[in-house]
N, C-alpha and C positions, 0 to 999 in steps of 0.2 A: 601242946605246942602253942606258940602265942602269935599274935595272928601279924606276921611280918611283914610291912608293906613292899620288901624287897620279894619275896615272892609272887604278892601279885604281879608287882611290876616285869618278874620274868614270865611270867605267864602271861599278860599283856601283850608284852611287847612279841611273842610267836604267835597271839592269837588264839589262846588256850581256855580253858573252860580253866576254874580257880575250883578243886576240887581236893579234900580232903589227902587223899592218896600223892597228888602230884607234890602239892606242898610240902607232906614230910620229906619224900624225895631229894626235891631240891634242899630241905632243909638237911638232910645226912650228907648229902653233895658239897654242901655249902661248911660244912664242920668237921672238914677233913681237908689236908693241905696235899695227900695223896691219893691216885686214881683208884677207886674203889671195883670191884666185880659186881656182875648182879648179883650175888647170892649174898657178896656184906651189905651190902645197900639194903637187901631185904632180911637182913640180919638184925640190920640197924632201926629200918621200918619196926619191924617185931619188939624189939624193945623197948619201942617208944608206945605200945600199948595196941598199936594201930592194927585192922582185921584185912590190912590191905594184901593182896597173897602175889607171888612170883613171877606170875604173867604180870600183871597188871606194871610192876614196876620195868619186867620187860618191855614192855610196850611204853612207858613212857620215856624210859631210855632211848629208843627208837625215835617217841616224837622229838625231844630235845634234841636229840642227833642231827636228826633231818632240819631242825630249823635252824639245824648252829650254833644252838649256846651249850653244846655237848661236847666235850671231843672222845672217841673214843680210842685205846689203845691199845693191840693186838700185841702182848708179851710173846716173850720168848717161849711159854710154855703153850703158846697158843689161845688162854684165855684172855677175855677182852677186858677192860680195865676202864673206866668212864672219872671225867673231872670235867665240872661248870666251865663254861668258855666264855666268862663275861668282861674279859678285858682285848675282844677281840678278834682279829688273826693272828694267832700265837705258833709259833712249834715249840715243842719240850725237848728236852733230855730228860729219862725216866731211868733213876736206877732197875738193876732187873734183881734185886735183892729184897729192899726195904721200900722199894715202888714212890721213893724220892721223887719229884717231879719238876725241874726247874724251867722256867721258859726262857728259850732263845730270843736275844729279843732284834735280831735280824732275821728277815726271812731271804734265804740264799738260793729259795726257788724262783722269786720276781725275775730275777735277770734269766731263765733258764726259760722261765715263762715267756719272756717276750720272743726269743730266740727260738721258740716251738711254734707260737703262734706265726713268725715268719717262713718257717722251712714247714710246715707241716698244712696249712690253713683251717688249723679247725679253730674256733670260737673256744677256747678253753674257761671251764664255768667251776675251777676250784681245784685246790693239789693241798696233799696231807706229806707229811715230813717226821718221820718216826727217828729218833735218832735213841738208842740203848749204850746203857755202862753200868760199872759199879761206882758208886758216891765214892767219895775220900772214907766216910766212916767205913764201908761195907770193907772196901777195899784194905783196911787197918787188921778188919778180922777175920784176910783170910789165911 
């Protein structure tokens, strides 16, 4: 792996220890344009030579999660599905076929947001927005 200053810089900017394991991580994150499972992530870890093992990526899935530049996304089969969140607050549309991924690029929760914060008074500290289909291709072949 060659030592990318985009990944410090994501690890930096969460406050992260720049360690062996997390760089491939994001580096299999960062080389794929659709949301991956843990088990290809640690697919993909393995074939890049690396001795990093299942937990380990679990758990950094976790930290990227929590600090936001993760998004994760609970398919229709119920497994979870993870893509880099570096351009943001974003929502997608995620085929549920070929796990296509496109971003929304309005978020139609703001205004919903403000209207809860009024009738409800709680301090709201963040909203996820899951929207599923099949792409034009998926849908061609069924």
């Amino acid at each position: 792996m060659e030592n990318n200053p985009s990944y410090d810089t994501i690890l930096s900017q969460i406050g992260c220890k720049n360690t062996k394991s997390r760089k491939i991580i994001i580096e299999v994150l960062t080389k794929t344009e659709v949301p991956l499972s843990a088990e290809e992530i640690f697919l993909n870890v393995k074939e890049s030579g690396s001795s990093t093992n299942l937990s380990t990526v679990y758990r950094t899935l976790d930290l990227l999660e929590s600090k936001g530049m993760l998004d994760k996304y609970i398919m229709s089969d119920g497994r979870a599905r993870y893509k880099l969140a570096l351009e943001g607050h974003k929502h997608h549309i995620t085929c549920i076929n070929c796990y296509k991924s496109i971003p929304i690029n309005t978020c139609p929760i703001e205004s919903l947001e403000k209207d809860l914060v009024n009738t409800t008074d709680f301090n709201i500290t963040g909203h996820k927005l899951e929207v599923y289909g099949l792409c034009p291709k998926c849908r061609k072949g069924e």
